[in-house]
C-alpha positions as CSV (number, residue, x, y, z in Angstrom):
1,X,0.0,0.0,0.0
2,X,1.4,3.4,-1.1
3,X,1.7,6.8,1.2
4,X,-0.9,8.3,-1.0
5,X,-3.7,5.3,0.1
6,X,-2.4,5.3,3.7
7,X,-2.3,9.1,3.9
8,X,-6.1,8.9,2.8
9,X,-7.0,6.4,5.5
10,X,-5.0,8.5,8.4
11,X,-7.0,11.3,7.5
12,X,-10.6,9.3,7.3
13,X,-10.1,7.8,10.2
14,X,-8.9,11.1,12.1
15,X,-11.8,13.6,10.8
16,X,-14.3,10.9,11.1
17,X,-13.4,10.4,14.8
18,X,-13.5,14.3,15.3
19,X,-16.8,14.9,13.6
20,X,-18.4,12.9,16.7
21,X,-17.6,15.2,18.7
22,X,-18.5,18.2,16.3
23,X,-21.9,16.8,15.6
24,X,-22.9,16.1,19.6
25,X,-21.3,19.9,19.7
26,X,-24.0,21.2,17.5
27,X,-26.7,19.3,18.6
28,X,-26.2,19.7,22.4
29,X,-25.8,23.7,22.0
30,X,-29.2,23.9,20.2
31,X,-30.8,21.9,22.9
32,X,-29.0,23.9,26.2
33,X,-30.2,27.3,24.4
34,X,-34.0,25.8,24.1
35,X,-34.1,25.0,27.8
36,X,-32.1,28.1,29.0
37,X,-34.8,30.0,27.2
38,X,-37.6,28.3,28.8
39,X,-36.5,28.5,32.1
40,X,-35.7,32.3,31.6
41,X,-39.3,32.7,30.1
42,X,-41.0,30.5,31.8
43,X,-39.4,30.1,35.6
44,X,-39.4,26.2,35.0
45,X,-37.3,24.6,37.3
46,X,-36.4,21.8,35.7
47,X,-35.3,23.2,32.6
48,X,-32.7,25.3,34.5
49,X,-31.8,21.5,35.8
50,X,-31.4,20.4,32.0
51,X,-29.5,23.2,31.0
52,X,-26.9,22.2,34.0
53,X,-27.0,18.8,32.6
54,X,-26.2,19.5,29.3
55,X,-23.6,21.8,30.3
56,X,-21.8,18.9,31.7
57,X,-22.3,16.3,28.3
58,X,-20.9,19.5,26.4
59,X,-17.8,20.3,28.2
60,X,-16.8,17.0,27.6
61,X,-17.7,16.7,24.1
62,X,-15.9,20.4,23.6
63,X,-12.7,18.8,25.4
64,X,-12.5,15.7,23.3
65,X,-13.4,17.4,20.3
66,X,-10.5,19.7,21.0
67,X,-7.7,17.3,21.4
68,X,-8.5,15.1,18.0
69,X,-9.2,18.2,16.3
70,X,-5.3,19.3,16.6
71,X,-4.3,16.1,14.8
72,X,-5.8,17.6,11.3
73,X,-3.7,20.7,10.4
74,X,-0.6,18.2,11.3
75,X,-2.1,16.1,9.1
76,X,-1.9,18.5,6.3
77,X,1.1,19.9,6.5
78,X,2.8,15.9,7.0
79,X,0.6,14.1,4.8
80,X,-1.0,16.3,1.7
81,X,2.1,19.0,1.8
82,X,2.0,19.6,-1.8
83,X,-1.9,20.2,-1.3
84,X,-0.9,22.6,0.9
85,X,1.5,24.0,-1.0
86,X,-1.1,24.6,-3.7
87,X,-4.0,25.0,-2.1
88,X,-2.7,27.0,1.3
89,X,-3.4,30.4,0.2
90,X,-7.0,29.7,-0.5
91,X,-8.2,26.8,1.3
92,X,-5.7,27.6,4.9
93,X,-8.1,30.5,5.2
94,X,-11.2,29.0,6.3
95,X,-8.9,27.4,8.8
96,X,-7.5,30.3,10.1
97,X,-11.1,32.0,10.2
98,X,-12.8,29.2,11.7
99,X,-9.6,29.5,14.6
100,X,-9.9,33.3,15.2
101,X,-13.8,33.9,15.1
102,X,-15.5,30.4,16.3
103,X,-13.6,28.4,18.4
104,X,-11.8,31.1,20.9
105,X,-15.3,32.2,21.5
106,X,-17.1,28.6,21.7
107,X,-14.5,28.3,24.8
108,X,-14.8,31.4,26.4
109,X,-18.5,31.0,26.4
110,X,-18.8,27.6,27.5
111,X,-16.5,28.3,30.2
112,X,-19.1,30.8,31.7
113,X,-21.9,28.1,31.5
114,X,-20.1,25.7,33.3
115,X,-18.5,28.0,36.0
116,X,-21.1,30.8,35.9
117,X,-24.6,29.5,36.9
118,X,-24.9,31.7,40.5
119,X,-22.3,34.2,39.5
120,X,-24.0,35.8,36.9
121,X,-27.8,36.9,36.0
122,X,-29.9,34.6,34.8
123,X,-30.8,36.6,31.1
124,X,-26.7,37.1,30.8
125,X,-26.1,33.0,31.4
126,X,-29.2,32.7,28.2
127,X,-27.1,35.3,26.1
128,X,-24.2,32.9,27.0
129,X,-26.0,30.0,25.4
130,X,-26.8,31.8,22.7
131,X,-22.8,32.9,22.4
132,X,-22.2,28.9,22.4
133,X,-24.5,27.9,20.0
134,X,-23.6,30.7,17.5
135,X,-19.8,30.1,18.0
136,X,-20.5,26.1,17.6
137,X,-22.2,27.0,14.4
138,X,-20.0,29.2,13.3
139,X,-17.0,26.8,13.4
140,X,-19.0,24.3,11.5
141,X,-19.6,26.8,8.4
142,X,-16.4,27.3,8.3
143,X,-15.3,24.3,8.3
144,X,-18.1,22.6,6.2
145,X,-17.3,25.8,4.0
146,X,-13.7,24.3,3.4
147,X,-14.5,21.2,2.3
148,X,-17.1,22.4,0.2
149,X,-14.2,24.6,-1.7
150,X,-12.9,20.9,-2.5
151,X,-15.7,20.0,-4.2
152,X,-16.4,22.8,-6.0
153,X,-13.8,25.3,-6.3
154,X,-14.1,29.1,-6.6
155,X,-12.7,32.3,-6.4
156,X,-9.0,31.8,-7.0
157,X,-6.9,32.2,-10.2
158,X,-3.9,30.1,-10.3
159,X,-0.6,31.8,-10.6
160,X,3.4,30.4,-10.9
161,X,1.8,26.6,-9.9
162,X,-0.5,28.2,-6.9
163,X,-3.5,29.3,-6.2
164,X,-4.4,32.8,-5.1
165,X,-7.1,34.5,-3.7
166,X,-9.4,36.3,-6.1
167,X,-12.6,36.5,-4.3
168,X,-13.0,35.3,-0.5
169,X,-17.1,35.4,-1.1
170,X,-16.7,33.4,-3.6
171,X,-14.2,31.1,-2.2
172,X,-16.4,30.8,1.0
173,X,-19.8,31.0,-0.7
174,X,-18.4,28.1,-3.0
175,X,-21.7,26.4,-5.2
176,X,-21.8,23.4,-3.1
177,X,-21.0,25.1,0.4
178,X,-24.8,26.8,1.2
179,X,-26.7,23.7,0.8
180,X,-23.6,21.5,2.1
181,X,-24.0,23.5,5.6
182,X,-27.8,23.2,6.2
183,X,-27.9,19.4,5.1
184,X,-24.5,19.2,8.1
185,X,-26.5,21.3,10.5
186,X,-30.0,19.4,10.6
187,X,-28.0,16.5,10.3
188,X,-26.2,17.4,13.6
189,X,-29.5,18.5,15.4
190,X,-31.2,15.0,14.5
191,X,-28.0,13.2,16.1
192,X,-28.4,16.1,19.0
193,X,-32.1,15.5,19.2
194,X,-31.9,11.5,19.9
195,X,-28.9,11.9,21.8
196,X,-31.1,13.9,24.6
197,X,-34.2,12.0,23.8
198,X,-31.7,8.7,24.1
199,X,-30.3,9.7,27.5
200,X,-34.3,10.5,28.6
201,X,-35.8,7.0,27.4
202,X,-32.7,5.6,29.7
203,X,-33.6,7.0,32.9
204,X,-37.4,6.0,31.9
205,X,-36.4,2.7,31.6
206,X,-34.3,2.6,35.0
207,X,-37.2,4.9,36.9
208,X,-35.2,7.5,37.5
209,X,-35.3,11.3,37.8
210,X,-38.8,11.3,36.1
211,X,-39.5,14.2,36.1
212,X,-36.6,15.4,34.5
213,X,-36.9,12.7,31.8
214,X,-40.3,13.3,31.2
215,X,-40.1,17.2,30.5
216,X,-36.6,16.2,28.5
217,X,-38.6,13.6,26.3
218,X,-41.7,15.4,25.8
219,X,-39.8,18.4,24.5
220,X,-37.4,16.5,22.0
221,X,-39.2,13.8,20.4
222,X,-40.9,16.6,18.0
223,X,-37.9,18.7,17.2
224,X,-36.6,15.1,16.4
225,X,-39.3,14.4,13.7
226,X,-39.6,17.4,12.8
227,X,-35.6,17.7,12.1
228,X,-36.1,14.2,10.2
229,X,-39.1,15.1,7.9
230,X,-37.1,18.5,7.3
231,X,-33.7,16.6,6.2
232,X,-35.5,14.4,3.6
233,X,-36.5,17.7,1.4
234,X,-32.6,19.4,2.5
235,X,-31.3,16.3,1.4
236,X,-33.0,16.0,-2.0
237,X,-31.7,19.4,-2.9
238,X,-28.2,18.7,-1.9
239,X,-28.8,15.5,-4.3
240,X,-29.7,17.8,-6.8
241,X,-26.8,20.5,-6.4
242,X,-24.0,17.0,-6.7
243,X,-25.8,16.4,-9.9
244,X,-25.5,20.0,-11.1
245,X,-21.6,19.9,-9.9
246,X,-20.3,16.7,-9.9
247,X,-22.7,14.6,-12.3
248,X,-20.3,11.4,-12.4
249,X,-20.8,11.0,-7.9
250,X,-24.2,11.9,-8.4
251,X,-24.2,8.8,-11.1
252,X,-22.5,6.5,-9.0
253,X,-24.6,7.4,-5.9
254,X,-27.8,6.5,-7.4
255,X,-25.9,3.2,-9.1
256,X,-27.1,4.4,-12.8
257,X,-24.0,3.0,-15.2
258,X,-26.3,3.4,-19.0
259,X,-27.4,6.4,-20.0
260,X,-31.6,5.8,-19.4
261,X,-34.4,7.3,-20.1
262,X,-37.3,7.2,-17.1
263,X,-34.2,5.9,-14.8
264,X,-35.3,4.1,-11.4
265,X,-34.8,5.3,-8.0
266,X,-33.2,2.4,-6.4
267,X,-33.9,1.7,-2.3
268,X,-31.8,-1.2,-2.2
269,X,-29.0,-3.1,-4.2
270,X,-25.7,-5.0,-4.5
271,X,-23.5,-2.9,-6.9
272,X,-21.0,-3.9,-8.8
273,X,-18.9,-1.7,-10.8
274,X,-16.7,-4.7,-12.6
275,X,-19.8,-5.8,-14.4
276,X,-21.9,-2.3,-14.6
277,X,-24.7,-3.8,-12.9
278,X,-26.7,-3.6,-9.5
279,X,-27.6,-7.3,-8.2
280,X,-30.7,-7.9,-6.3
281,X,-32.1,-4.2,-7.3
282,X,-35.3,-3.0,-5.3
283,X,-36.8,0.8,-6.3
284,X,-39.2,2.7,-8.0
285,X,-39.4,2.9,-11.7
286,X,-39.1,5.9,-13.4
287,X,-38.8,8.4,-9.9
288,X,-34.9,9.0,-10.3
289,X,-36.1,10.6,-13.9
290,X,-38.6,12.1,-12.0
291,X,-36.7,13.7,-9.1
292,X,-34.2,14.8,-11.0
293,X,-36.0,16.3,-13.8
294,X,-39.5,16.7,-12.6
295,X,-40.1,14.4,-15.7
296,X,-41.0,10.5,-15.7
297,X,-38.6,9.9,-18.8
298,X,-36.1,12.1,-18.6
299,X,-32.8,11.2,-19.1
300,X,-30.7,10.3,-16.3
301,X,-26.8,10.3,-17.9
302,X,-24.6,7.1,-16.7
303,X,-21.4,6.4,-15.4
304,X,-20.5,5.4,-18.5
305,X,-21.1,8.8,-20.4
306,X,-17.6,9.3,-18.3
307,X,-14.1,8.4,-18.5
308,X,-13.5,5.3,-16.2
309,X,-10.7,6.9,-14.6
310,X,-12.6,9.5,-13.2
311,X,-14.9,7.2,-11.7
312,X,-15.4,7.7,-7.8
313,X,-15.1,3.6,-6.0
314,X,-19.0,2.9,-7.3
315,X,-19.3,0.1,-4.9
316,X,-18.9,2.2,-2.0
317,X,-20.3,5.1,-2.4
318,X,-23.5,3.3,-3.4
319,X,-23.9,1.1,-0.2
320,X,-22.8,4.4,2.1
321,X,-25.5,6.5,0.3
322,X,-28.3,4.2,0.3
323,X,-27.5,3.2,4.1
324,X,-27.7,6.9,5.2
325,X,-30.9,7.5,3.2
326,X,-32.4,3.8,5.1
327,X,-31.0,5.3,8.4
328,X,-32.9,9.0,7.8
329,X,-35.9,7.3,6.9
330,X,-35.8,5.5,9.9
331,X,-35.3,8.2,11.7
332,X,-38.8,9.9,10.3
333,X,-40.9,6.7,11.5
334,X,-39.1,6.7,14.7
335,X,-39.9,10.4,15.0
336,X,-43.7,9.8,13.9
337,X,-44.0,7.4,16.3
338,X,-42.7,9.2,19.7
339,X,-45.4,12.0,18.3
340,X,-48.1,9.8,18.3
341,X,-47.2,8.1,21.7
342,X,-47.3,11.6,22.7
343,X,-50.1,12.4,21.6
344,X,-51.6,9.4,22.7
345,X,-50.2,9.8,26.2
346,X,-48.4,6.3,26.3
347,X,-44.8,7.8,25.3
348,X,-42.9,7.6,28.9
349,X,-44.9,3.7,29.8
350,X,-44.0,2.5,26.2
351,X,-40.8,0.8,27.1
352,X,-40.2,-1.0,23.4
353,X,-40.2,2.8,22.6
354,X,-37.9,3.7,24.8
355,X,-35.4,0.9,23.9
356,X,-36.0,1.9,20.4
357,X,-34.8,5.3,20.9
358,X,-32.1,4.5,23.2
359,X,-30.4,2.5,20.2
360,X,-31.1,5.4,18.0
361,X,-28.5,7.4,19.3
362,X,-25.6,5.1,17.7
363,X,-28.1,4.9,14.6
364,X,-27.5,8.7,14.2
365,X,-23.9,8.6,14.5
366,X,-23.5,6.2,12.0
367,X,-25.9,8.2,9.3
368,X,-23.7,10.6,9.7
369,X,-20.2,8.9,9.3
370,X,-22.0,7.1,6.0
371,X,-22.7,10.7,4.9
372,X,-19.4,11.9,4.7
373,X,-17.7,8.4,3.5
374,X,-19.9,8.8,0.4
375,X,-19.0,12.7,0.2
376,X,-15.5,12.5,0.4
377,X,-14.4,9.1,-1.7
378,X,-17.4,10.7,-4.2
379,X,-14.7,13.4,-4.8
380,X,-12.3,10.7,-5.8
381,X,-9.9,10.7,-8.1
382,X,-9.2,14.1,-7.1
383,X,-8.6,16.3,-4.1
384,X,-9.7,19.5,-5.7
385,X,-12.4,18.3,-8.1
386,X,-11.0,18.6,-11.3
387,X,-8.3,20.4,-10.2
388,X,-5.7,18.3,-8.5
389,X,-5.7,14.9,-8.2
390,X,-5.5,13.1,-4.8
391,X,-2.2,11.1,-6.1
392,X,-0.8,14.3,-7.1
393,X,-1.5,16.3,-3.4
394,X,0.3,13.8,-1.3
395,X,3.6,14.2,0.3
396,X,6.4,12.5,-1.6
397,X,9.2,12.9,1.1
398,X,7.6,10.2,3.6
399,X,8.3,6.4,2.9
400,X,5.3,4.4,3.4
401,X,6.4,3.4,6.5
402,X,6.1,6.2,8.3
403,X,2.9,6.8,7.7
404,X,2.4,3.0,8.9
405,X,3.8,4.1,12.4
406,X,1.4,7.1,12.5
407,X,-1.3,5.4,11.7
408,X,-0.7,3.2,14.4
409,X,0.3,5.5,17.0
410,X,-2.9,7.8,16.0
411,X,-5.3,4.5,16.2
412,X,-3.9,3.7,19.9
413,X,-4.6,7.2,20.6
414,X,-7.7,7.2,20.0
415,X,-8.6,4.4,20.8
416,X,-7.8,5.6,24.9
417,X,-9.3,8.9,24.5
418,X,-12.5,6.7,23.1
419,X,-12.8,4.7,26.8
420,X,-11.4,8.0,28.9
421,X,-14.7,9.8,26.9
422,X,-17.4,6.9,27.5
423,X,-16.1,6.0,31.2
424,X,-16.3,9.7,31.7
425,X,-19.8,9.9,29.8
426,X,-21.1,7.2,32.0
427,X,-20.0,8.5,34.8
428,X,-21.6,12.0,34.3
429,X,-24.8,9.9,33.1
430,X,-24.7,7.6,36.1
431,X,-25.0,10.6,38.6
432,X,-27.6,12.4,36.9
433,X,-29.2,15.9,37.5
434,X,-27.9,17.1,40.8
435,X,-30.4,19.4,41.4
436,X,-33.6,17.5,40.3
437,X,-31.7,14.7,42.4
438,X,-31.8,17.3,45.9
439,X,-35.5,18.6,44.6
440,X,-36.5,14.9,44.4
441,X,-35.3,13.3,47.6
């Protein structure tokens, strides 16, 4: 295996650790604003007790996320150096922006949450949610931003074998990058949404702190449909802005390899790229025509309208896809269904429910790690679409073997600050809301 390949699975496996923690970030800030509001509003108790809660899930997610987010801009400069040499000018600004407006002021503002509860008045603690969840969203445009630069590049002008600058709008604003944000953002407020409603159905199940749980539950299970129902339209139209941009990923996502007129919308399938084919094919006639097109037999262009070599790996990219739209629809029926328990009045004494949701949470976290598999080796062959190639961005200075060892070492690493997070997560868990706990007894 060459640097280049081991280089690319370093850098998966490192960003796809971190975005755990960036997509609990998002959620959890959302959810910590919502209930600091309504106990500001509304004098509920409990919500300030949820907001304290929170506070304590976040820190730690904001600490982890921290240390495995220092591993990427190493990672650039040791393993993609002549991408950075390239691309710096352009591409190191989001970086730098994303450093200098979002994250110094995420930290600063979740220090006073956790530190300033009786130290400061209660409608100054709610602006400092509101500081956190703004920062926290802020980081993740920029970021998001970045990568949507990669696959679709603008406003830059290459000049003596590097790219400059020409327009930061433009270079920010990419074509891909609005859409590419919203469809990250909902996604991360789903993942936040079940991980609170998780956490809820647990103590349900274990009869504790009920109260809490039941206020906690009864306002997150419809902001968790709701986010779910939302994400199936946000994610049609980011299906429809790959198509516009990257037409050969959109082609290999929907595992269409002839040119066809009134092309089906496949739910299910084995593909396989060696033979052009997709074994064992379940879908809907004509409705990939349709979405695309708003025409039954429109023409749907194949992979084979395209050089081979441009290809992205078919095979994956399929299955990724078609699992993260089977775990978003999911998602919907899970969320119709807490609704109608709701409704209904049997949500907290449905405990099949409450199980259910309790193994959503991992359910989430996988929908979203599928997402950005089939995003990132979509882009493949190339680093910047169609304007560097990924074999052509990678250090050449490193033997393969190094990368080997840091690999390794990085995997190790993780792999502790995995079981210090969940022993610490339990823990936090395990002792539950202090005050509801004092209130209670």
């Amino acid at each position: 295996m060459d640097f280049t390949m081991l280089s690319r699975i370093q850098f998966g496996f490192t960003i796809g650790f971190q975005y755990l923690f960036a997509v609990s970030t998002l959620g959890l800030s959302l959810y910590i604003l919502v209930f600091e509001a309504l106990y500001v509003i509304r004098k509920e108790e409990v919500c300030r007790d949820i907001t304290d809660f929170l506070v304590k899930i976040l820190t730690l997610v904001f600490t982890f996320g921290v240390a495995t987010g220092f591993m990427m801009p190493a990672a650039f400069g040791a393993n993609w150096s002549r991408f950075s040499s390239f691309a710096g000018p352009v591409f190191g600004i989001h970086l730098a922006m994303e450093g200098t407006t979002a994250f110094a002021l995420e930290a600063v503002s979740l220090a006073v949450l956790l530190f300033g509860r009786n130290r400061i008045s209660a409608r100054l603690y709610l602006a400092s949610a509101f500081v956190v969840f703004f920062a926290a969203h802020l980081s993740a445009f920029w970021i998001v931003s970045a990568n949507s630069w990669m696959q679709t590049p603008a406003g830059f002008a290459i000049e003596d074998g590097r790219m400059v600058l020409t327009s930061l709008f433009h270079a920010v604003f990419n074509p891909s990058a609005p859409i590419r944000i919203v469809h990250v953002i909902i996604a991360s407020w789903i993942t936040g949404s079940a991980v609170v409603a998780g956490i809820a159905a647990y103590y349900l199940l274990k009869n504790l702190h009920v109260q809490f749980s039941t206020v906690l539950l009864s306002r997150t299970i419809v902001p968790f449909f709701c986010f779910a129902l939302l994400q199936l339209f946000v994610g049609h139209f980011h299906v429809l802005g790959v198509l516009a941009h990257s037409p050969v990923k959109e082609a290999a996502y929907e595992g269409i390899f002839q040119t066809t007129n009134g092309a089906p919308l496949y739910a299910f399938g084995i593909p396989d790229e060696k033979n052009g084919r997709i074994h064992c094919a379940i879908g809907l006639p004509y409705m990939l025509s349709f979405l695309e097109t708003g025409r039954f037999d429109a023409e749907v262009k194949g992979l084979n309208d395209y050089p081979k070599e441009d290809w992205p790996p078919v095979n994956v990219i399929f299955t990724t896809f078609h699992l993260m739209c089977m775990c978003g629809m999911s998602f919907i029926l899970i969320g119709l269904i807490g609704v109608f328990l709701l409704y209904k009045k049997r949500l907290f004494e449905s405990r099949w429910y409450l199980f259910i949701l309790l193994c959503t949470i991992p359910l989430t976290y996988l929908a979203n790690q599928l997402g950005w598999i089939g995003t990132e080796i979509g882009r493949q062959p190339w680093m910047i679409y169609q304007i560097q190639k990924t074999s052509d961005a990678a250090t050449t200075s490193i033997p393969a073997a190094h990368a080997v060892v840091s690999l390794s070492f990085i995997a190790c690493f993780y792999l502790v600050l995995a079981i210090i997070f969940l022993k610490q997560l339990a823990t936090i868990i395990n002792k539950g809301p202090r005050i509801t706990e004092r209130r209670e007894a």
